[in-house]
C-alpha positions as CSV (number, residue, x, y, z in Angstrom):
1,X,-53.8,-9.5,-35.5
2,X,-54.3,-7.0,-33.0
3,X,-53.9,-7.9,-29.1
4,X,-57.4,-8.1,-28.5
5,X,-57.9,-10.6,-31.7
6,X,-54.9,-12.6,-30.1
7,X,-56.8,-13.1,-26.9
8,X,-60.0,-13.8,-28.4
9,X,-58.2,-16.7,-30.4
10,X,-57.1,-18.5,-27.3
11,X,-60.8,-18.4,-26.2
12,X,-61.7,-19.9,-29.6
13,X,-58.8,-22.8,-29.7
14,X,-60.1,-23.7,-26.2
15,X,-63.6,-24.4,-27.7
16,X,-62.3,-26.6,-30.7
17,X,-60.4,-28.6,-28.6
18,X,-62.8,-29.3,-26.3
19,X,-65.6,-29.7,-29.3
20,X,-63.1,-32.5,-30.6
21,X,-62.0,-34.0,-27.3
22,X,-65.3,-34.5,-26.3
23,X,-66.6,-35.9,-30.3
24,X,-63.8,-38.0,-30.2
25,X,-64.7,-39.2,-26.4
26,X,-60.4,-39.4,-25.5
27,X,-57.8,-36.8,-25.3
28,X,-55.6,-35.2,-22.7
29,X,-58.1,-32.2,-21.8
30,X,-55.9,-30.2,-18.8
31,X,-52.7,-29.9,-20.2
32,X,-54.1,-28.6,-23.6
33,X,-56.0,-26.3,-22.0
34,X,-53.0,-25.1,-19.8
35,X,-50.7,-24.3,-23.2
36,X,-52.9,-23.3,-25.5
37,X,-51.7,-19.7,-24.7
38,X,-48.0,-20.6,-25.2
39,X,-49.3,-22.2,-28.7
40,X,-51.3,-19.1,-29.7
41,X,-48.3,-16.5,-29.2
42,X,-46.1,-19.0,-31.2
43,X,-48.0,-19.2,-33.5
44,X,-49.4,-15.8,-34.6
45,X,-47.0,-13.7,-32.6
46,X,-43.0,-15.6,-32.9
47,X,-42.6,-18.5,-35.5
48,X,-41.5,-18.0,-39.0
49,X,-43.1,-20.5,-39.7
50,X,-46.7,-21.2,-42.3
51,X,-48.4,-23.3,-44.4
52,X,-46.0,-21.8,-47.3
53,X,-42.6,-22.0,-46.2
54,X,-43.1,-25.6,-43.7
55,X,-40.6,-27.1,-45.8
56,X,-37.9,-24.5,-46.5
57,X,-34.6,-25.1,-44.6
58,X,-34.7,-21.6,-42.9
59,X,-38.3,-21.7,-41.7
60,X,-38.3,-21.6,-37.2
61,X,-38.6,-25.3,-35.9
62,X,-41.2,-26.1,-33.0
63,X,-41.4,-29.5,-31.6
64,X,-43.9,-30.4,-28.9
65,X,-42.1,-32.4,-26.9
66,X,-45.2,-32.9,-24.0
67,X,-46.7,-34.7,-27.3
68,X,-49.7,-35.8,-25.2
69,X,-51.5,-32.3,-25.7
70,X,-51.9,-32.9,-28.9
71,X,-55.4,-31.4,-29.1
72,X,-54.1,-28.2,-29.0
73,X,-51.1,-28.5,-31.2
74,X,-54.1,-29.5,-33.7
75,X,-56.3,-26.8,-33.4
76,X,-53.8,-24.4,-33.6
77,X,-52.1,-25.4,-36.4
78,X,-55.4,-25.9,-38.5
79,X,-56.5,-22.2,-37.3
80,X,-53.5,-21.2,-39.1
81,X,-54.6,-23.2,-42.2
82,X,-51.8,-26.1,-42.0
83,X,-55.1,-28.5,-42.9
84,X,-58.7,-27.9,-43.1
85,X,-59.9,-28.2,-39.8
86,X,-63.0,-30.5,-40.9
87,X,-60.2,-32.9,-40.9
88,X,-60.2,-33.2,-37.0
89,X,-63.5,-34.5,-37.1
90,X,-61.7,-38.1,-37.5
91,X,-59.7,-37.2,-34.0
92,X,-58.5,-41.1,-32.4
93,X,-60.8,-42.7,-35.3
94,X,-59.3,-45.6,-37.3
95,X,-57.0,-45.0,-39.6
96,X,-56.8,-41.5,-38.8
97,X,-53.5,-39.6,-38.5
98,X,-54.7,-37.2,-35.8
99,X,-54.6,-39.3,-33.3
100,X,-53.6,-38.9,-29.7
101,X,-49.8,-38.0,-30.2
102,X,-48.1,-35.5,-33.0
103,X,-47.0,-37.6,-36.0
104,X,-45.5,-36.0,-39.0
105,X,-48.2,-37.5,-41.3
106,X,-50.3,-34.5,-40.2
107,X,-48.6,-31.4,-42.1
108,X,-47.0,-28.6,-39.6
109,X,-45.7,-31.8,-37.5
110,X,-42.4,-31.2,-37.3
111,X,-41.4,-34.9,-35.7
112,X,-43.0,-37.6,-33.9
113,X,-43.2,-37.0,-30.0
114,X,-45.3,-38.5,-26.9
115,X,-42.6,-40.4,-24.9
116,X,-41.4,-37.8,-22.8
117,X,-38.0,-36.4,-22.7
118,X,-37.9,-36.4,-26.6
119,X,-38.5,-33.8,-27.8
120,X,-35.5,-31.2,-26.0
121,X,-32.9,-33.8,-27.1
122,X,-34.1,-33.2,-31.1
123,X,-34.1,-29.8,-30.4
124,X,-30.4,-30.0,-29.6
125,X,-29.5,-31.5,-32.5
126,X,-31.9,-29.2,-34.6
127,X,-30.0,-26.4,-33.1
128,X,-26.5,-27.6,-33.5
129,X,-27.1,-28.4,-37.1
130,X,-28.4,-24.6,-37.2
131,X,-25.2,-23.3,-35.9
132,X,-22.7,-26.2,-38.1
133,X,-24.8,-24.2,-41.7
134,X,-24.6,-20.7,-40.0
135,X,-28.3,-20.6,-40.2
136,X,-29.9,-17.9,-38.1
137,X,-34.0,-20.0,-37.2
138,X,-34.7,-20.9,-34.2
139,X,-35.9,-23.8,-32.3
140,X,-38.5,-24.0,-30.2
141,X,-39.8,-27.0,-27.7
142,X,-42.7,-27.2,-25.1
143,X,-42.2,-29.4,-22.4
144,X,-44.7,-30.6,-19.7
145,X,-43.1,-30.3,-15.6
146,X,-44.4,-34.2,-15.5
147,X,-41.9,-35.0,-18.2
148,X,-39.0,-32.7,-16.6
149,X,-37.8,-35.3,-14.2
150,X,-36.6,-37.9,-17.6
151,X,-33.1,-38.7,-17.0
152,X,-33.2,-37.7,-21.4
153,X,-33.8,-33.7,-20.8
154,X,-31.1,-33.5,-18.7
155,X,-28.8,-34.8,-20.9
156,X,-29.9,-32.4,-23.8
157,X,-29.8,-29.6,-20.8
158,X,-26.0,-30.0,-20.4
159,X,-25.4,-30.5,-23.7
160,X,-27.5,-27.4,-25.2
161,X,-25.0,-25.4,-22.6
162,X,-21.8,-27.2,-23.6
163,X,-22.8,-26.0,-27.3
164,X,-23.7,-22.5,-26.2
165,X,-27.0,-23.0,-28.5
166,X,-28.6,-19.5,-27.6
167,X,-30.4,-20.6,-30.9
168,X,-32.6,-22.5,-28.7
169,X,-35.8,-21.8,-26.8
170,X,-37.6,-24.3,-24.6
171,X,-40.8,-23.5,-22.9
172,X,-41.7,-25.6,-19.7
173,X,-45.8,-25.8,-19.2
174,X,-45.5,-25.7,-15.3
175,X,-49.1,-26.3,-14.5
176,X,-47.7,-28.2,-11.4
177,X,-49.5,-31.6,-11.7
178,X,-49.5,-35.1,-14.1
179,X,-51.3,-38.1,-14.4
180,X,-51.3,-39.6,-11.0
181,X,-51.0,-36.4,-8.9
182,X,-48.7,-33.1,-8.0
183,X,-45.4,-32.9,-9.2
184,X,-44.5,-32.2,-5.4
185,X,-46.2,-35.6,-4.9
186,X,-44.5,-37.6,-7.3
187,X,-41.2,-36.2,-8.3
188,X,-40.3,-32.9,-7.3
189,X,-38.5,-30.4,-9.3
190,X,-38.8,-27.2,-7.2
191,X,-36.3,-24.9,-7.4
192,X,-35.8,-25.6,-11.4
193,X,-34.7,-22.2,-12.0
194,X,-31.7,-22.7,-10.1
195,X,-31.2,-26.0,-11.3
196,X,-31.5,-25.2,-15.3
197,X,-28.8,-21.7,-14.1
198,X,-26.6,-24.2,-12.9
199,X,-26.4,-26.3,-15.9
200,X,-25.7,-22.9,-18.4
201,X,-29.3,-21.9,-19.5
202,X,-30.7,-18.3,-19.0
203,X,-33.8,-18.1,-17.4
204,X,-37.6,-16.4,-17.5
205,X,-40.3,-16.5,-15.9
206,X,-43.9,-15.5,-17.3
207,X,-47.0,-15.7,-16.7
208,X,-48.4,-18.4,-18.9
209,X,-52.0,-16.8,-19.6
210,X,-50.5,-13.6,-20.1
211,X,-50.1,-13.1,-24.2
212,X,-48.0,-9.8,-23.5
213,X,-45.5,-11.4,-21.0
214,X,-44.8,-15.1,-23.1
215,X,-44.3,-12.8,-26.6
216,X,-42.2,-10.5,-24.8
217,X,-40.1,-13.6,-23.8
218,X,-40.6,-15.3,-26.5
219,X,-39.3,-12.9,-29.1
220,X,-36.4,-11.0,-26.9
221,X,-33.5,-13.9,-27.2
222,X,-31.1,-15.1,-27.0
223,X,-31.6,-13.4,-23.2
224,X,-27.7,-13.9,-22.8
225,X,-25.5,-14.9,-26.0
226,X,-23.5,-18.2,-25.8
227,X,-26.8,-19.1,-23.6
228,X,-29.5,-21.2,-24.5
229,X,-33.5,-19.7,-23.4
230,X,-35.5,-21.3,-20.7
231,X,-39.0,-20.0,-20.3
232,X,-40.5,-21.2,-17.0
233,X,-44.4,-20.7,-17.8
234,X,-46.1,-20.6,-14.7
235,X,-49.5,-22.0,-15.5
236,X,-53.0,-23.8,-14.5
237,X,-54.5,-27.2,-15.8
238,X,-57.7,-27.1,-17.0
239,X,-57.3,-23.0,-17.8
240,X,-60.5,-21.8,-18.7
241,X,-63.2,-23.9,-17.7
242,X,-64.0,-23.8,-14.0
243,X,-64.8,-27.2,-12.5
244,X,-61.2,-28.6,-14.6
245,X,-58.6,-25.7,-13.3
246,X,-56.4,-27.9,-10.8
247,X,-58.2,-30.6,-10.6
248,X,-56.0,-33.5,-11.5
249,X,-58.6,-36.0,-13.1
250,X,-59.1,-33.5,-16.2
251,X,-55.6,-34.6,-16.8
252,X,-57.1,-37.2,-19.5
253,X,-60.7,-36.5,-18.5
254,X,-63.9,-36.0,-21.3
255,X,-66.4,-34.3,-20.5
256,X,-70.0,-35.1,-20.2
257,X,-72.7,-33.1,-22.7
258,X,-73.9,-31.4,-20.2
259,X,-70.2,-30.5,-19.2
260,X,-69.8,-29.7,-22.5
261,X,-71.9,-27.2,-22.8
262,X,-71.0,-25.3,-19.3
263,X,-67.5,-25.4,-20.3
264,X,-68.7,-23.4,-23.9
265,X,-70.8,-21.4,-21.5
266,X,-68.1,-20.3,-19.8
267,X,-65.6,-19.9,-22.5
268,X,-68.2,-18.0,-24.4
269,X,-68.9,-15.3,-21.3
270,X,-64.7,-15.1,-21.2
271,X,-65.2,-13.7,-24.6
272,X,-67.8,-11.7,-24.1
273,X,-65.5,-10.1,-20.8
274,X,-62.2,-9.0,-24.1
């Protein structure tokens, strides 16, 4: 896939999930939209990871720990061909496993996530076992900022650093707002570089829309050995579509038809622009 294909594909997966978010009339719109980059480097540039070798022992981990942006965990992993996308179609439908969280009943789920501050501390365990077999994967985690602040991360924070798991990659989404407002607003956690340094982790900091700087990150670690890798992504909610960049109510927000089809308007001209 060459760099312009990559770009075009995050134009692309922020069309499907839209197209399913707004069929399936639920979904957490913003903070899809704000990873989907991150998602679309792991996926085609990073993880040793495919349809063929999901259940080999020495396949890369990932683990979306911000499990509410499901929609575009989906849509990425059925671009890759993990299952036929026609199978989103049934997105939040009864009985349906894609529903509004990961669950490992949908194949490329590596575990169950949505209550935040999970997903870092199965990492930590996913990455000590790696070191205990002499294994050489990696693990990676997205995190949301909202879900920084549970008393869970830090835990797994001190303890990736006691375990010097330079095996380890997580990813922080920082699109700078949550549910009920700013992070500034409701619990503030400026000045994380400093705080992650001070617990043991080396630290980047990328763009999170730009495809060259987050696979330059993402596939030069361990950045210091003994170290585990924290990628500070520095992006916007709602990326993409206009009238939902920093505007907090997209956070879970559907949009209407005619919405719809200004946000595919505009995603569509985006492409056009590669």
């Amino acid at each position: 896939m060459t760099d312009r294909e990559l770009k075009l594909k995050s134009v692309l997966l922020r069309k499907n999930l839209l197209k399913y978010i707004y069929k399936a009339k639920a979904g957490h719109t913003g903070g899809s939209l704000s990873c989907i980059d991150i998602l679309n480097v792991l996926y085609n540039r990073v993880l040793k990871v495919d349809p063929a070798n999901f259940r080999t022992p020495d396949r890369d981990r990932y683990i979306q720990s911000k499990g509410h942006s499901v929609e575009a965990l989906f849509v990425t992993l059925a671009d890759r061909g993990f299952f036929p996308e026609s199978d989103l179609e049934t997105l939040c439908q009864y009985q349906s496993h894609y529903i509004g969280h990961p669950t490992r009943k949908v194949n490329g789920v590596e575990q169950n996530t949505g209550a935040l501050g999970h997903g870092l501390p199965i990492c930590v365990g996913e990455a000590i076992a790696a070191k205990l077999d002499n294994k050489e994967h990696r693990i990676f985690t997205l995190l949301g900022d909202g879900e920084l602040p549970e008393g869970s991360n830090w835990e797994a924070i001190l303890s990736a650093a006691h375990y010097k798991l330079d095996n380890l990659y997580a990813v922080l989404d920082n699109n700078k707002q949550q549910i009920t407002g700013s992070n500034s607003e409701v619990m503030n956690t400026d000045s994380v570089r400093e705080k992650l340094e001070a617990f043991g982790w080396a630290v980047r900091e990328v763009d999170g829309h730009n495809l060259e700087e987050l696979e330059a990150a993402l596939n030069n670690g361990p950045f210091e050995k003994g170290k585990p890798n924290f990628i500070i992504a520095h992006t916007t909610k709602g990326k993409g579509v206009s009238y939902m960049e920093g505007v907090i109510k997209w956070h879970h927000g559907v949009p209407s038809a005619e919405q719809f089809e200004l946000a595919q308007k505009e995603l569509d001209e985006a492409g056009a622009l590669i």
